[in-house]
Structures are given as C-alpha cells and as structure tokens.
C-alpha positions in Angstrom: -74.0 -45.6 45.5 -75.3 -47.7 48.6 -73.3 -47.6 51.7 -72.5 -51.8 52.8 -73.9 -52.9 55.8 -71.6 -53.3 58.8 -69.8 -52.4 62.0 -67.2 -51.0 59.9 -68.1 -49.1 56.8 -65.6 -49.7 53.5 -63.5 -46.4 53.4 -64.2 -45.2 50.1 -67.6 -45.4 50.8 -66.7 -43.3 54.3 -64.9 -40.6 52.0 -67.7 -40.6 49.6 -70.1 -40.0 52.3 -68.1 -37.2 54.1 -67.5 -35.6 50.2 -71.0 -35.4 50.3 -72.0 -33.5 53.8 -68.8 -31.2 53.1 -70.5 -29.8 50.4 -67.8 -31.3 48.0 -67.1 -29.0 44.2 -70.3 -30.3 43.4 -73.8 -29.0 44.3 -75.1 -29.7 47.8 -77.7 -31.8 49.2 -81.5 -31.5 49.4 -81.7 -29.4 46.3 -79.2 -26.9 47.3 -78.1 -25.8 44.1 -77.2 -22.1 44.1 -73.3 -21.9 44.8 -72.5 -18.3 47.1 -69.1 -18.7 47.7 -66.9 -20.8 50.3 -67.5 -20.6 54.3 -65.5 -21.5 56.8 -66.0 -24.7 59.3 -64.4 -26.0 62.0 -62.5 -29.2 61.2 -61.4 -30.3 65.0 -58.5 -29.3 67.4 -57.7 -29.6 70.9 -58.9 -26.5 72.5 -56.1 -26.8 75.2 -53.9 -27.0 72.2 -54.5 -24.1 70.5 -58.3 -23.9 69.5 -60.2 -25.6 66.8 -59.0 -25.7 63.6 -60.5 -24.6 60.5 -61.0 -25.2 57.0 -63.7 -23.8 53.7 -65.7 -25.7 51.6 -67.9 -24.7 49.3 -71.2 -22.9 50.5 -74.5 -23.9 48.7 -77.8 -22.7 49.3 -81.6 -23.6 47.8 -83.4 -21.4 45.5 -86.0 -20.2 48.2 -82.8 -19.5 50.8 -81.0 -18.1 48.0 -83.8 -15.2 47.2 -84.5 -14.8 50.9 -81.5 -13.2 51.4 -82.6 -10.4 49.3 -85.1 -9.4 51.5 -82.6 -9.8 54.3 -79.5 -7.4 53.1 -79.7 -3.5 54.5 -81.2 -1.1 51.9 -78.0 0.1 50.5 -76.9 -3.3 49.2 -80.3 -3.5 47.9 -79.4 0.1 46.3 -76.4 -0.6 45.0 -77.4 -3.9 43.3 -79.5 -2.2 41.4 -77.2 0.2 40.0 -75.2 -2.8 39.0 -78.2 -4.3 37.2 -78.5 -0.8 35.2 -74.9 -0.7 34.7 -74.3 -3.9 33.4 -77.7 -3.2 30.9 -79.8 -5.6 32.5 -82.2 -3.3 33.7 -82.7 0.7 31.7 -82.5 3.4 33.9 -85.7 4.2 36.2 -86.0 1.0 37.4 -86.7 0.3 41.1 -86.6 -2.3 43.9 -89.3 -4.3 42.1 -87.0 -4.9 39.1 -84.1 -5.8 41.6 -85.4 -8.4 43.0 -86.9 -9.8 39.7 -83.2 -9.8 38.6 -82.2 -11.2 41.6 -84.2 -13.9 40.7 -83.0 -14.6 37.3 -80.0 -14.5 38.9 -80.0 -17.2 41.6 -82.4 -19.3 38.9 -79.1 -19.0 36.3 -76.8 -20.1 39.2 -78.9 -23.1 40.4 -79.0 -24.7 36.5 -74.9 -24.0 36.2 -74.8 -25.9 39.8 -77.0 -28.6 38.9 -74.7 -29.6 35.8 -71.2 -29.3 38.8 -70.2 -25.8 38.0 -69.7 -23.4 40.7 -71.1 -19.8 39.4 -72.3 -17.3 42.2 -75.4 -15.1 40.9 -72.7 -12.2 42.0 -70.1 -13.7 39.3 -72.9 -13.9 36.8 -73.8 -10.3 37.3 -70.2 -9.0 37.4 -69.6 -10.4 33.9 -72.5 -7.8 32.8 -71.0 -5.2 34.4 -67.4 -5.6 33.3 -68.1 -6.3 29.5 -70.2 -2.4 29.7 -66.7 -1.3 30.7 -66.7 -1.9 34.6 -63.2 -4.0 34.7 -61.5 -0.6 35.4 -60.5 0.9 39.0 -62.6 3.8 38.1 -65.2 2.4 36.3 -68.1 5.4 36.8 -71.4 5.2 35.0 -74.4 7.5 34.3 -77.5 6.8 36.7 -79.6 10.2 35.7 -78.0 12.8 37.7 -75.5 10.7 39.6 -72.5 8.6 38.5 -72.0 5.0 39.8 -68.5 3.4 40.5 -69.1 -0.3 39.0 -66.5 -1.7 41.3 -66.9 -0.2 44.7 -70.4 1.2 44.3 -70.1 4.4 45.5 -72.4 6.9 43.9 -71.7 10.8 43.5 -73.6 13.9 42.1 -72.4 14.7 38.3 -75.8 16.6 37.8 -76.2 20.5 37.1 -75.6 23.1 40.7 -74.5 22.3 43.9 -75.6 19.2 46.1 -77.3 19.4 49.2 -77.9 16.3 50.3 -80.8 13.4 50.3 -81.4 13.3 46.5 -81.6 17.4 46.7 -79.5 19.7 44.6 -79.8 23.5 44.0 -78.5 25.7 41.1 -78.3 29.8 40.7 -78.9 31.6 37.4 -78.0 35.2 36.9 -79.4 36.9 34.0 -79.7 40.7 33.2 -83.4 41.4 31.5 -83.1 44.1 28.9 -86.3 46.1 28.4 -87.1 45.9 24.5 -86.8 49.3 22.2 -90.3 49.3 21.2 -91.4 49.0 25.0 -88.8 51.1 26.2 -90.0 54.1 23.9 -93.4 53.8 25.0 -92.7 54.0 28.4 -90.9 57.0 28.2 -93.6 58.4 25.4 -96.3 57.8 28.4 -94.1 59.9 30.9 -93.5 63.1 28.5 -97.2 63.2 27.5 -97.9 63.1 31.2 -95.8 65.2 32.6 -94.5 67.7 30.3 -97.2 67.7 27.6 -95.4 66.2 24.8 -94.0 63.8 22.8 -90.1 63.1 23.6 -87.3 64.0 21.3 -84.9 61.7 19.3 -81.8 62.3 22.1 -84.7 61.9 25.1 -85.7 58.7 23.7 -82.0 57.7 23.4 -80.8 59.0 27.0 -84.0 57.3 28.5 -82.8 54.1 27.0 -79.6 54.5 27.8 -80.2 55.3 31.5 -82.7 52.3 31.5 -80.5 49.5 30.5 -77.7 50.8 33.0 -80.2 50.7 35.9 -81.2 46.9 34.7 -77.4 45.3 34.0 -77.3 46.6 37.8 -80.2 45.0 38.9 -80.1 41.5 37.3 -82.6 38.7 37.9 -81.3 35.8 40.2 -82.9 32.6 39.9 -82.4 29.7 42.2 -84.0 26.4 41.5 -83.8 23.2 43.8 -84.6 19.8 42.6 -85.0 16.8 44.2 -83.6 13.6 42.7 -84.5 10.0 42.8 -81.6 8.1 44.9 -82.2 4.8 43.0 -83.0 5.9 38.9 -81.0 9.4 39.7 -84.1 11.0 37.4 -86.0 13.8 38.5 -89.0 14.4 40.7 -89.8 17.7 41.8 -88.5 20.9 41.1 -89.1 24.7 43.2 -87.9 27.7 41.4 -87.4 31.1 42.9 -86.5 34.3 41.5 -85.4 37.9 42.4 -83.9 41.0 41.7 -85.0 43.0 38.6 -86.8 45.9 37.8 -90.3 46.1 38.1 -92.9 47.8 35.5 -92.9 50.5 38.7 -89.6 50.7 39.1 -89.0 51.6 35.3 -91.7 54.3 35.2 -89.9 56.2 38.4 -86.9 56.2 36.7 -87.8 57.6 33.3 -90.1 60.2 36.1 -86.5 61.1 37.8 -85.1 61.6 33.7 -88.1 64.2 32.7 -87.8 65.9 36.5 -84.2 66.4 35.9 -85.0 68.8 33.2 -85.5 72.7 32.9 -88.2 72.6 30.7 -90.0 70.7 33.8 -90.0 73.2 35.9 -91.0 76.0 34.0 -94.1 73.9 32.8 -94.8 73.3 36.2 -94.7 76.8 37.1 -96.7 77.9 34.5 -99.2 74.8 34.9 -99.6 75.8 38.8 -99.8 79.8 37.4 -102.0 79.3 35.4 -104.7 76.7 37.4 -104.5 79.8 40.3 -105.3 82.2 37.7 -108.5 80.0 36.7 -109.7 79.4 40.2 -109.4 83.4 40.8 -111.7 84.0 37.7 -113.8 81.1 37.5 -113.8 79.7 41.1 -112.1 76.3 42.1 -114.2 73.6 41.6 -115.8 71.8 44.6 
C-alpha cells in the first residue's frame, strides 16, 4: 500500500499507517516476528487533567532481541526454565544451561514462523503446552527432577530425596544397624581365649554363653552411619557423596570381653595359682632365666 502524496493524507491510509507503528495483531516491523505478550503505552492525556492515559498493544520483538533476553533474566528464571523444558519432555533429565538456551532457541524460532503467518504464539505459550499435556494443568502439578520435585505451575522446587536437607544441593541421612559377629568367628575367638588363658579348649555351654554375652554387648553397641550427599540444583542427580561411620565393637573390644567371660570363672583362678606356683617352684630349682 503507498501512502498519496499531499498536505493531508487519505484517512484510511492514516489508520493503516498508525495499525502499523502500534504493532497491530499482526507481526511488527523490521522483522520483528517473535510475539511476547502485550505492553503498555501511553496513548495521550492532559497531565493537569489527570495524567496520561494508557493503552496495550501487542509487544513484538526480533529473533536476536528475543534470544538476548535469555542471557539477560537472573539465574533462577534461567533455572526454572529448564525444569520446564525437562518436565514438559523436551529435554531428559541431566541437562544443563547449555540445553536451555538451545531450547530457548527453538522456542523463539517456533514463535517467529507462527508470527510471520499473523498468529500471536509466545515461546512461553509454546512451552506451556509441553508442560501441561505431561500432566502440568493441575494446581499441584509436582514432577521428578532426580532428588527434587518441581511444581510445573509455580516452579518451586523441593527435596523428595532420601534423609534430611541441609541446604545448597546438600542432604544428609543416618543409618543404624546392629553387626552380629558370625558363629564360626564367634567360636574361634573364644577358642583363642581358653587355649590362652586357661589351657584348653571351651565347652559346649562356654561356647554358647560366650555367644550369647557377645551379641548382647553388639545390639548395645550398633554401627551408626551418616552419609551426606551433595546434589545438582539443576538435573537433581548426584555428585558427591562422604560417608562416616561409628559405634561398634572392634576385633579388641570382642577379645576383652570373651577375656572378662574366662576371668569370671573359678577354674581361672586356681590355674593361675597353680601356673604362678608352679613357675616359682622352677626358678627355685632350676634358676630364673635371665
């Protein structure tokens, strides 16, 4: 359409030509393709009067401005636009800030052609339909991201991972566990102790009360294990992992008890009697050694 040459341009013209610089519900000017929306513009007014007054048309941007403004938008958007990609199946889980702004791409590339042919689709609306067709059209719409659960409408993010969180990706979990000293093991500790300090193999019932007196001192000393793992905030997989443990009964610990058992008995002490008894009577005749 040419605009007529003149003092006084034809009015449809006029209209056409103001259509045009408004942004009209086609795309803009200049190549401006990608539709974000509507924005607000001042239309006139008397400021004495009130102020200017105000009206919306529709907003439309180019390509390049239109991928700028991911660079441009604080780190959680960023964040949270990528859990919308993963949610909505666009991207799998693991992926990062590379992949967002690939799909960002894609996104404002899908917009510009549905602009181009007069329709107004935001690369947000395009992305919502993903999301809400994997189930995110309800209030509380939460989906798996590794360890943490998105909300698909608001985008809040919590922990649903194993333990307790901490904090910064961080999350730490306790395990209690009693360790029971095997039969086989058990008897040869308490074999070792008899032929050591008594001079003999142990009986049936000494096996039994050794084992006995064994696993009651190990249900009261049980193994506590704390592990803290730090999480990826964007993929919610895992990164690093620092286990430490304590409690338990030591190989130690297990021999001085089944000592304490043997000393307990009579039979000790008269063998240590007539051990010490009969070592004196030795050095007397034969000399201690030197």
């Amino acid at each position: 359409m040419a605009i007529t040459a003149g003092s006084k341009p034809d009015p449809k013209e006029l209209a056409a030509l103001q259509a045009l610089i408004s942004g009209g519900s086609g795309s803009g000017a200049g190549g401006a393709n990608v539709y974000m929306g509507s924005e607000r513009y001042a239309v006139g007014g008397d400021p004495e009067r009130g102020g200017p007054r105000y009206s919306t048309r529709p907003k439309w941007l180019t390509e390049e401005q239109a991928l700028t403004q991911f660079y441009n938008w604080p780190e959680k958007k960023r964040r949270d636009l990528l859990a919308q990609f993963i949610i909505g199946g666009l991207l799998p889980a693991g992926s990062g800030v590379m992949e967002a702004e690939e799909g960002w791409k894609k996104l404002v590339q899908a917009s510009s052609r549905f602009g181009q042919a007069g329709q107004q689709v935001t690369p947000f609306d395009l992305l919502s339909g993903y999301v809400k067709a994997a189930g995110g059209a309800s209030k509380d719409a939460w989906r798996n991201l590794g360890a943490f659960e998105v909300n698909t409408i608001t985008g809040e993010k919590r922990y649903a991972g194993p333990g307790v969180y901490l904090g910064n990706g961080r999350a730490q979990q306790t395990d209690t566990r009693t360790d029971l000293t095997d039969p086989d093991t058990a008897k040869a500790i308490a074999t070792k102790l008899f032929q050591d300090l008594m001079g003999r193999d142990p009986g049936a019932g000494e096996l039994g009360a050794f084992g006995k007196a064994l696993a009651t001192a190990e249900a009261a000393n049980p193994v506590t294990q704390t592990t803290t793992t730090t999480y990826n905030l964007e993929t919610g997989q895992p990164i690093s992992q620092d286990t430490k443990s304590s409690g338990g009964m030591t190989a130690e610990a297990r021999a001085y008890l089944g000592e304490q058992q043997v000393k307990k008995k009579k039979e000790y002490g008269v063998n240590q009697a007539v051990t010490t008894y009969q070592n004196a009577f030795e050095n007397l005749i034969f000399g201690a050694p030197e």
